[in-house]
C-alpha positions as CSV (number, residue, x, y, z in Angstrom):
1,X,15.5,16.9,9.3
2,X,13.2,14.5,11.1
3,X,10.8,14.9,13.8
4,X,13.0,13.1,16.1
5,X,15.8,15.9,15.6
6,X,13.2,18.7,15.7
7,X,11.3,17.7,18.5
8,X,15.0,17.8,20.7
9,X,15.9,21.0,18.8
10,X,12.6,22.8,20.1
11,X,13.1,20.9,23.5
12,X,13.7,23.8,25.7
13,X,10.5,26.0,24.0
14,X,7.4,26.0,25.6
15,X,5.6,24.8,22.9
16,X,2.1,22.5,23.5
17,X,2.1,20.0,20.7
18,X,4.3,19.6,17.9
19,X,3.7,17.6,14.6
20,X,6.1,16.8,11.2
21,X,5.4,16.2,8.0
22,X,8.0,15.5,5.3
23,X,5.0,16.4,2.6
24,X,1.8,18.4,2.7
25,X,-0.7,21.0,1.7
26,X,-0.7,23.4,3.4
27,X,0.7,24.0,7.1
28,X,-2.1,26.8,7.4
29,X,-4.9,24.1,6.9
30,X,-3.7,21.3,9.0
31,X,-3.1,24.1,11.8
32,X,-6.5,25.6,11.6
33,X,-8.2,22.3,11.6
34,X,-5.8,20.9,14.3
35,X,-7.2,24.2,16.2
36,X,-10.5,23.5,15.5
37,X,-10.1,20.5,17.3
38,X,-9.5,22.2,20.5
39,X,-5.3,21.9,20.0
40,X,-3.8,24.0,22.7
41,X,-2.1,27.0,22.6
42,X,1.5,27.2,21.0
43,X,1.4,24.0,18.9
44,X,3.4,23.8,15.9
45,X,2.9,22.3,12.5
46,X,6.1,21.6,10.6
47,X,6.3,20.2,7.1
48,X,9.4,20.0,4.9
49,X,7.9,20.1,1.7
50,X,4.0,22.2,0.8
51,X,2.5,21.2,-2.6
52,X,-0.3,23.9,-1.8
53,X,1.3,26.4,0.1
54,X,-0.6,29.4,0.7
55,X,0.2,33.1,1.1
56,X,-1.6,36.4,1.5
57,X,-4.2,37.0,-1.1
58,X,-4.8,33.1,-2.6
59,X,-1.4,33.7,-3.9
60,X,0.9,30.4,-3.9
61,X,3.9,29.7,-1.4
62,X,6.7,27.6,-3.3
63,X,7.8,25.2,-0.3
64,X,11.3,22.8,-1.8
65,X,12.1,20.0,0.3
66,X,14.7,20.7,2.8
67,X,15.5,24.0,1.9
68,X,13.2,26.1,3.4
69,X,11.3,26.6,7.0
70,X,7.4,26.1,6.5
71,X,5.5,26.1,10.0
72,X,2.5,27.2,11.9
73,X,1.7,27.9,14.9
74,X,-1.9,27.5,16.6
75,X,-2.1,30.9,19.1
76,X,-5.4,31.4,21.6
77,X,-5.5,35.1,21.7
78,X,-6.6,36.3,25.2
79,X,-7.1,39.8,26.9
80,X,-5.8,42.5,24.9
81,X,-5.0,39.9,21.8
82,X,-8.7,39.4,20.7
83,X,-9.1,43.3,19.5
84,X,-5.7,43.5,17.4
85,X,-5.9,39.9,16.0
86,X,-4.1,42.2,12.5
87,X,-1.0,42.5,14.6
88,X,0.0,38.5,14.7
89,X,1.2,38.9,11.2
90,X,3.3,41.8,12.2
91,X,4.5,39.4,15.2
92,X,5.7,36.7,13.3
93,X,7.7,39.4,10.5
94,X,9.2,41.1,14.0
95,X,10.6,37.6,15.1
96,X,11.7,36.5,11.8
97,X,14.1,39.9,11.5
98,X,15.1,39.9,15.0
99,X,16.5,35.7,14.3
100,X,18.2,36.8,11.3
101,X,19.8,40.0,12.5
102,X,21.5,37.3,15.1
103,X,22.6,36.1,12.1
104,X,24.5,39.2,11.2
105,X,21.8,40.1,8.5
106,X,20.0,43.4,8.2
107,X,16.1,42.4,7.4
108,X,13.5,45.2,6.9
109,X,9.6,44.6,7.1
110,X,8.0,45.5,4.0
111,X,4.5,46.4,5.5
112,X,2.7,44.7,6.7
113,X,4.2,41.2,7.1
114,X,6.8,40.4,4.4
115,X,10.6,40.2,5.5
116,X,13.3,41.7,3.1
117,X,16.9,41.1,2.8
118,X,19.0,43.3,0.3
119,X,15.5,44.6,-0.4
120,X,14.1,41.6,-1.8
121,X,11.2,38.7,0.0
122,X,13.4,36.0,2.5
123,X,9.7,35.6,4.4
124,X,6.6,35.4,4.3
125,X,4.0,35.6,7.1
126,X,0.0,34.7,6.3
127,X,-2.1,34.8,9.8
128,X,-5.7,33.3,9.6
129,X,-8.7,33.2,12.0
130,X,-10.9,30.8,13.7
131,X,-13.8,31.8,14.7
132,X,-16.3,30.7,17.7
133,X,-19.4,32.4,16.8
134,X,-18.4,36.3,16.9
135,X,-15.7,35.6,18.9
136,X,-11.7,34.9,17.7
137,X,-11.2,31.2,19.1
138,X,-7.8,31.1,17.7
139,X,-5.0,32.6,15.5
140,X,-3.0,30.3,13.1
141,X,0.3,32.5,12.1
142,X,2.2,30.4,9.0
143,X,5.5,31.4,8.2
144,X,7.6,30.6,5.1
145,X,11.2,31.3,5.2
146,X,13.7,31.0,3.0
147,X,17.1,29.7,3.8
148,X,18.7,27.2,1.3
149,X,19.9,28.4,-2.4
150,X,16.8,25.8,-3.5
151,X,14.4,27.4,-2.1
152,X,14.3,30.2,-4.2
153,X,11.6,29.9,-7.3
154,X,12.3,30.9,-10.6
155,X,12.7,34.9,-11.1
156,X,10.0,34.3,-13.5
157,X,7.3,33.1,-11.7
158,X,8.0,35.9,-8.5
159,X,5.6,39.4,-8.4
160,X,8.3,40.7,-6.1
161,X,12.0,39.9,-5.9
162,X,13.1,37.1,-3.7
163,X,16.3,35.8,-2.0
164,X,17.2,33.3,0.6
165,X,19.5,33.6,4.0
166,X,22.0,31.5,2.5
167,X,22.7,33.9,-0.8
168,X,22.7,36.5,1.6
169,X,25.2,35.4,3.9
170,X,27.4,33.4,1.5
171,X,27.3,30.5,3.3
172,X,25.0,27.5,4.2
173,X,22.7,27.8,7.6
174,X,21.0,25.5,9.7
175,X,17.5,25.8,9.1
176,X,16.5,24.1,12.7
177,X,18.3,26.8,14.7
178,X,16.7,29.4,12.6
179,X,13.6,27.5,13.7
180,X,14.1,27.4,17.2
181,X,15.4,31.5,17.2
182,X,12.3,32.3,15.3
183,X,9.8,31.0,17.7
184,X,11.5,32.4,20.7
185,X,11.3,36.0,19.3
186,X,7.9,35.1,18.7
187,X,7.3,33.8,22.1
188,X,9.2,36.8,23.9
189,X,7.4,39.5,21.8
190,X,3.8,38.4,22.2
191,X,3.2,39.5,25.2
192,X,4.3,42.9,24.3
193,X,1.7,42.6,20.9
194,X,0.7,46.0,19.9
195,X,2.5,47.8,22.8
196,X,4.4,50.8,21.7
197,X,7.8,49.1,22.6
198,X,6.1,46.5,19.8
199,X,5.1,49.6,17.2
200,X,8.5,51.0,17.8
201,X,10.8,47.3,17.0
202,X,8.3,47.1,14.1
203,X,9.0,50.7,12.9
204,X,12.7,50.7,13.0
205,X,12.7,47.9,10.9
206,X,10.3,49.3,8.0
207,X,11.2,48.8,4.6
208,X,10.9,52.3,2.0
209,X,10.8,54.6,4.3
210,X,11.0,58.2,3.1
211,X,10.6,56.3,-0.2
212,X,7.6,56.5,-2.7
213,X,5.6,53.4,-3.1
214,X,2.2,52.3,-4.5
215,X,-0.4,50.8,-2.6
216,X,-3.4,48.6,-4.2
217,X,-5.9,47.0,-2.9
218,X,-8.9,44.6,-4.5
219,X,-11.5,47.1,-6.0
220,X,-9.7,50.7,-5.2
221,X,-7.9,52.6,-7.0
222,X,-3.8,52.7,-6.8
223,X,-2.5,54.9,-4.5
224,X,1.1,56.5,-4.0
225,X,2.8,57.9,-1.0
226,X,5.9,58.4,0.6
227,X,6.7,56.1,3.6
228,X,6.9,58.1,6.9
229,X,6.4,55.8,9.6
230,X,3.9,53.5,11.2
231,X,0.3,54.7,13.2
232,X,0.2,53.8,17.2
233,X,-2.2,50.8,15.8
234,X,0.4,49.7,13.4
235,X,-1.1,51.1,10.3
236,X,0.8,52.6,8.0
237,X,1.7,56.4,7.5
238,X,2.2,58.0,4.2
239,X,2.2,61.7,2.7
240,X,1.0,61.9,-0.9
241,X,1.8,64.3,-3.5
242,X,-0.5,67.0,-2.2
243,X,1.5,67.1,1.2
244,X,-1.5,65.4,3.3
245,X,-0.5,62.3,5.6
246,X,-3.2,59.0,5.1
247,X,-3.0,56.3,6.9
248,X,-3.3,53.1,5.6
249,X,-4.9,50.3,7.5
250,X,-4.6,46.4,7.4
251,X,-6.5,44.2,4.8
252,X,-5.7,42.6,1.5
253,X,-3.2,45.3,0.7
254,X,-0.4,45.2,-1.9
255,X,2.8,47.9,-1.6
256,X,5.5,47.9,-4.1
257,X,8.0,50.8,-4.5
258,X,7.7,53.0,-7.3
259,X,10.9,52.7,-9.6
């Protein structure tokens, strides 16, 4: 892939400003400094290869050369977007399922952002913040996929179980059309974001539901619940062992199911 090919590929999106990178740090960086510089809505940064890729928590994102999708996308929330800035992760996990089911795959959303095929991690989604005095001047969404059998890191080195679209379909895929499918869910959804016809895509999607899972979360306790659905703000519904239903809300939260 070169920027030449990528720039015709994503041709017919309304996208603002588009820039390539064979090798980089992180997509997430350069997009929120390219946003601090007053880059335009819907501008993409697309690197083949991240040697400081970052997801949710400080945790690393393995990104092998030309056999995986790692992008980012510069969003100006406006209106209704400012007050559920939590929901742009849950935008970009939507859009990632809704291009792969194209694909004859069956993803599920383990809550709040990570994609699953076969129950184990194809995607990752990490949405950051920049901020103009109190306000939200811009949302940078970064999504890892992975597609090719390379892109896979060693079993060892994983805290949840991962696969790629290509060990899932038995076959190789083209990684720029996942691209360009990806971005128009994303651009087709947004202006539905946090709409109950959003809530409800996102819902029937859910990974573990009517499954017990644990759910940490940096300085709390471990918790355990059985998945029952999502709230009308997209946090997520549970009923513990006493019978009571909690709801979990967004923030540096962890869920694994319990084996």
């Amino acid at each position: 892939m070169n920027e030449e090919s990528l720039r015709a590929a994503l041709g017919s999106l309304p996208l603002d400003g588009l820039r390539f990178y064979q090798t980089i740090g992180s997509t997430n960086d350069a997009a929120l400094a390219w946003a601090a510089e007053g880059t335009r809505d819907l501008s993409v940064i697309f690197a083949e290869e991240q040697t400081h890729g970052r997801g949710r928590g400080k945790r690393q994102w393995i990104t092998s050369p030309e056999s995986s999708l790692a992008f980012s996308l510069v969003l100006h929330p406006v209106g209704v977007e400012t007050v559920i800035i939590p929901l742009y992760s849950a935008l970009g996990a939507l859009a990632v399922s809704q291009a792969l089911e194209s694909a004859g795959l069956h993803p599920q959303i383990k809550w709040p952002n990570d994609v699953l095929l076969n129950r184990k991690k194809v995607c990752g989604v990490l949405a950051e913040s920049v901020w103009s005095g109190e306000k939200v001047g811009g949302v940078v969404l970064g999504i890892g996929v992975n597609v090719q059998l390379g892109s896979v890191p060693p079993q060892e080195t994983l805290l949840f179980p991962a696969t790629c679209i290509e060990s899932e379909v038995g076959h190789p895929m083209d990684r720029v059309s996942i691209l360009r499918d990806i971005l128009s869910m994303l651009i087709k959804w947004r202006p539905a974001l946090g709409s109950k016809d959003f809530i409800r895509a996102w819902e029937q999607r859910l990974a573990f539901k009517g499954e017990w899972v644990a759910i940490s979360s940096e300085g709390k306790p471990v918790s355990s619940g059985r998945v029952i659905g999502l709230e009308e703000d997209g946090g997520l519904c549970l009923e513990d062992d006493t019978g009571k239903i909690v709801s979990v809300q967004f923030g540096e939260v962890s869920l694994r199911p319990v084996v």
